[in-house]
TIZA-20773 format. One line per 4 residues: number of its first residue (from 1); their letters; for each residue y, z negated, x negated of N, C-alpha, C, O, CB. Coordinates in steps of 0.2 Angstrom, whole numbers, plus 5000, padded with zeros to 4 digits. Each point is the difference from the previous one (the first is absolute). Glycine has a CB too. Layout:
// TIZA-20773
NUM> a> Y/Z/X/Y/Z/X/Y/Z/X/Y/Z/X/Y/Z/X  ...
// end
This chain:
// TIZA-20773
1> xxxx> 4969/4823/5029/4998/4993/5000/5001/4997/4993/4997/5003/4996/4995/4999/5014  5012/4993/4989/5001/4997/4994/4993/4996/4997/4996/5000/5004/5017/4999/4999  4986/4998/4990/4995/4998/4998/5002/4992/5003/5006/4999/5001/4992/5011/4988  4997/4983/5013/5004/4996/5001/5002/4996/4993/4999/5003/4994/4997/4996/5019
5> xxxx> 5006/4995/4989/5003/4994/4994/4993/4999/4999/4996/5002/5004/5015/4991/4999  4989/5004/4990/4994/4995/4998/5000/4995/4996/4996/4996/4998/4998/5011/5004  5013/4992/4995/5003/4996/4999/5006/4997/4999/5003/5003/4995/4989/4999/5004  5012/4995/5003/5007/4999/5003/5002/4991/4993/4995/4996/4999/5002/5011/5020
9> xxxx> 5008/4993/4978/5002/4995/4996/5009/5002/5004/5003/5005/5001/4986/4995/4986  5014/4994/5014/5006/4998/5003/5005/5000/4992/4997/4997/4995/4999/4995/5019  5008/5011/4987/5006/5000/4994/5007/4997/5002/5001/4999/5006/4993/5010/4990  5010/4991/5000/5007/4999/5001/5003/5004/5004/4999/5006/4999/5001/4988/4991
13> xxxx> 5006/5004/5014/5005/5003/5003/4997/5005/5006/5002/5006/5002/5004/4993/4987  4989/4999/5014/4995/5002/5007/4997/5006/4998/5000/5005/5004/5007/4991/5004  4990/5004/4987/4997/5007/4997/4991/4995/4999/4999/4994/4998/5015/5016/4994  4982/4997/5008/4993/4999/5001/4998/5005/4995/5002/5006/5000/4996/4991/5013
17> xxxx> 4998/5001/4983/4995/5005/4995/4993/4999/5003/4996/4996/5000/5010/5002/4988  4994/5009/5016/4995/5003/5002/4994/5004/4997/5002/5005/4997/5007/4993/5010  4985/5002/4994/4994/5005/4996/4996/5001/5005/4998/4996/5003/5001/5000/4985  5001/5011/5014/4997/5004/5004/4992/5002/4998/4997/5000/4994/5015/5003/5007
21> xxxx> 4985/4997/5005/4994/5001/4999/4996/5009/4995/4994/5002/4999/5009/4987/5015  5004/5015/4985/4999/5005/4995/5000/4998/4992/4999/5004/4996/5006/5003/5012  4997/4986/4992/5003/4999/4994/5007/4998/4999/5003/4995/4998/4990/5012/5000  5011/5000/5006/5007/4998/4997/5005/4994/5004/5000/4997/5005/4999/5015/4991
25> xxxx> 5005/4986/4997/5003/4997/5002/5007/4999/5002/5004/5004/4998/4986/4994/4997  5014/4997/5008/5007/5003/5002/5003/4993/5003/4997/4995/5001/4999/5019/5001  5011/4987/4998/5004/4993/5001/5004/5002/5006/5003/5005/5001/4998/4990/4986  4997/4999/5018/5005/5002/5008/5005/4996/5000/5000/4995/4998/4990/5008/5010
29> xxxx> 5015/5000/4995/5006/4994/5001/5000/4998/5007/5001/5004/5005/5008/4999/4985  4990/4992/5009/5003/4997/5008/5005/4999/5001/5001/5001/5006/4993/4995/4995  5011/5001/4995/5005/5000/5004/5006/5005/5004/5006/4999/5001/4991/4994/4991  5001/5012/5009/5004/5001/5007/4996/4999/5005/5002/5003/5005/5004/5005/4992
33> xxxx> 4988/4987/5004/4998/4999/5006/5000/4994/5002/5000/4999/5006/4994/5010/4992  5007/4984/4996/5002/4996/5002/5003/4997/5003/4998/4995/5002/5000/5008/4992  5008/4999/5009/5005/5000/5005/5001/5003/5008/5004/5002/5003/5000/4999/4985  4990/5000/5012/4998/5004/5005/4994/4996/5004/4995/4999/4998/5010/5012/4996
37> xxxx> 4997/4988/5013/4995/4999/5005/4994/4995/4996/5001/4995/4996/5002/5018/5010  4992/4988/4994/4994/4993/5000/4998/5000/4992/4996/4996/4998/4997/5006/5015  5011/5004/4982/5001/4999/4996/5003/4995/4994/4999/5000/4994/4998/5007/5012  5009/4990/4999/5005/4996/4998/4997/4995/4997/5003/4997/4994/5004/5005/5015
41> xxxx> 4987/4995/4993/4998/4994/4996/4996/5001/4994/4996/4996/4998/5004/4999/5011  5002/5010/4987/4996/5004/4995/5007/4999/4993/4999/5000/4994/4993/5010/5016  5014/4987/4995/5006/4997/4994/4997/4994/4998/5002/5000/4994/5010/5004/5011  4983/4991/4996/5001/4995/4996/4994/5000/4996/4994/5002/5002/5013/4992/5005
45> xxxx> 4995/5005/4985/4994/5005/4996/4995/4995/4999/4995/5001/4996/5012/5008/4998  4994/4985/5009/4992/4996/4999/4996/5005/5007/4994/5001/4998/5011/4984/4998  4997/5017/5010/4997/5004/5006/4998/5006/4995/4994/5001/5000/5013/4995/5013  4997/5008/4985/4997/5006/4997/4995/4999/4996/4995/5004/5000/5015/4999/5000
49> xxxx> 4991/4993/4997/4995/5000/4993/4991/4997/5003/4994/4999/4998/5020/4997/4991  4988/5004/5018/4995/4999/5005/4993/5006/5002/4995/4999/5004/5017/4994/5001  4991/5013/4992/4998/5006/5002/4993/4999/4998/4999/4996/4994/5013/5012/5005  4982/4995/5004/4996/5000/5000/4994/5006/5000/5005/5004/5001/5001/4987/5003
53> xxxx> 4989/5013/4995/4996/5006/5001/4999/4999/5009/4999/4995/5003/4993/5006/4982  5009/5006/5017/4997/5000/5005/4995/5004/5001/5001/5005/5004/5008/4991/4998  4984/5004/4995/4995/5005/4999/4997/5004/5005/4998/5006/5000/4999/4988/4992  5003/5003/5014/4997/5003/5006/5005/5008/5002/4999/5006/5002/4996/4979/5003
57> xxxx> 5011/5012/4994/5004/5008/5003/5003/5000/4992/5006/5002/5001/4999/4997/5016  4994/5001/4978/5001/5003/4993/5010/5000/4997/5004/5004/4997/4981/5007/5007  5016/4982/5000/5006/4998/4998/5003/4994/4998/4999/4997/4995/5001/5012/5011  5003/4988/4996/5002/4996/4998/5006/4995/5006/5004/5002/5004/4994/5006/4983
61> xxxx> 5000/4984/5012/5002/4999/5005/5003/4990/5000/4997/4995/4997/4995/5017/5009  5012/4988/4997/5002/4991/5000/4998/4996/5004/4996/5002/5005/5013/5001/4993  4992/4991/5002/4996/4995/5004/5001/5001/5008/4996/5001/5004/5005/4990/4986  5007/5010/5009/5004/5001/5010/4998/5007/5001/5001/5001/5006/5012/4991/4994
65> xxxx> 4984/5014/4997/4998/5004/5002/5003/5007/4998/4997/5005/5002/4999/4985/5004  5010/5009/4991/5004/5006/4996/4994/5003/4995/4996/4998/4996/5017/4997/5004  4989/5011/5002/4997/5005/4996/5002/5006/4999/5005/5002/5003/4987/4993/5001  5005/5009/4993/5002/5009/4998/4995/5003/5000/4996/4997/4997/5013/5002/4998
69> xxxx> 4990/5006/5007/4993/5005/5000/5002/5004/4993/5006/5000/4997/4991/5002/5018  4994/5000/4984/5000/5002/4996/5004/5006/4996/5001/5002/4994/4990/4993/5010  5011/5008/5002/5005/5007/4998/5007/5000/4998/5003/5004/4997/4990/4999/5011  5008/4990/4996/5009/4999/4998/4997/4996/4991/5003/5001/4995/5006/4994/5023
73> xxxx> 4988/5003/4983/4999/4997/4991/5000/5006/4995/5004/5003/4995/4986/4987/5009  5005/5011/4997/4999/5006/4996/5006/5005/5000/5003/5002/4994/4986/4996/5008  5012/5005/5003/5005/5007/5001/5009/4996/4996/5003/5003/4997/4988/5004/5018  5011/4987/4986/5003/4998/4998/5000/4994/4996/5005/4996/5000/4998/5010/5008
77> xxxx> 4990/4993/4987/5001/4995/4994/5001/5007/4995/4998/5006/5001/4995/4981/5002  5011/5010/4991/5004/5003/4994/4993/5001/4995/5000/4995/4996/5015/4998/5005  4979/5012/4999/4996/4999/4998/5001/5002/4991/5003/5005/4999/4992/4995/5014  5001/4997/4983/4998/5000/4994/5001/5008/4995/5002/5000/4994/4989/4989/5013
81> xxx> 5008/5016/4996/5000/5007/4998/5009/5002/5004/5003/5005/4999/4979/4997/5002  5021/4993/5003/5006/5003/5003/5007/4995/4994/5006/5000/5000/4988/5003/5016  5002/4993/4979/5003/4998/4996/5003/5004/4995/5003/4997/4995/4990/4996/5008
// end
């Protein structure tokens, strides 16, 4: 089981600087998911930059309802120590 988000800042070029509830920290790219299914509206970066805490299930989530669980975050953000 991954640690969740606890706090999430939106960056350039569909990437999320993400901090985990261990501490560490780490950067996710979104863009390959952009383009894909209910993600698509995740290209316009005023929507992106929309991203929110989603604390109840320990991830992170958009107004229309995109989201990623904790596990795809973590297991595939570029973390801090993989620098």
């Amino acid at each position: 089981m991954s640690p969740d988000v606890v706090d999430v800042v939106p960056l350039a070029n569909h990437k999320l600087a993400l901090t985990f509830e261990n501490g560490e920290r780490g950067v996710f790219d979104c863009s390959e998911y952009v383009h894909k299914g209910i993600f698509k509206e995740l290209q316009d970066e005023r929507y992106f930059r929309m991203v929110q805490l989603w604390r109840e299930a320990g991830t992170i989530r958009w107004p229309h309802g995109q989201d990623f669980s904790p596990d795809t975050l973590y297991l595939n953000a570029k973390l801090e120590s993989d620098r």
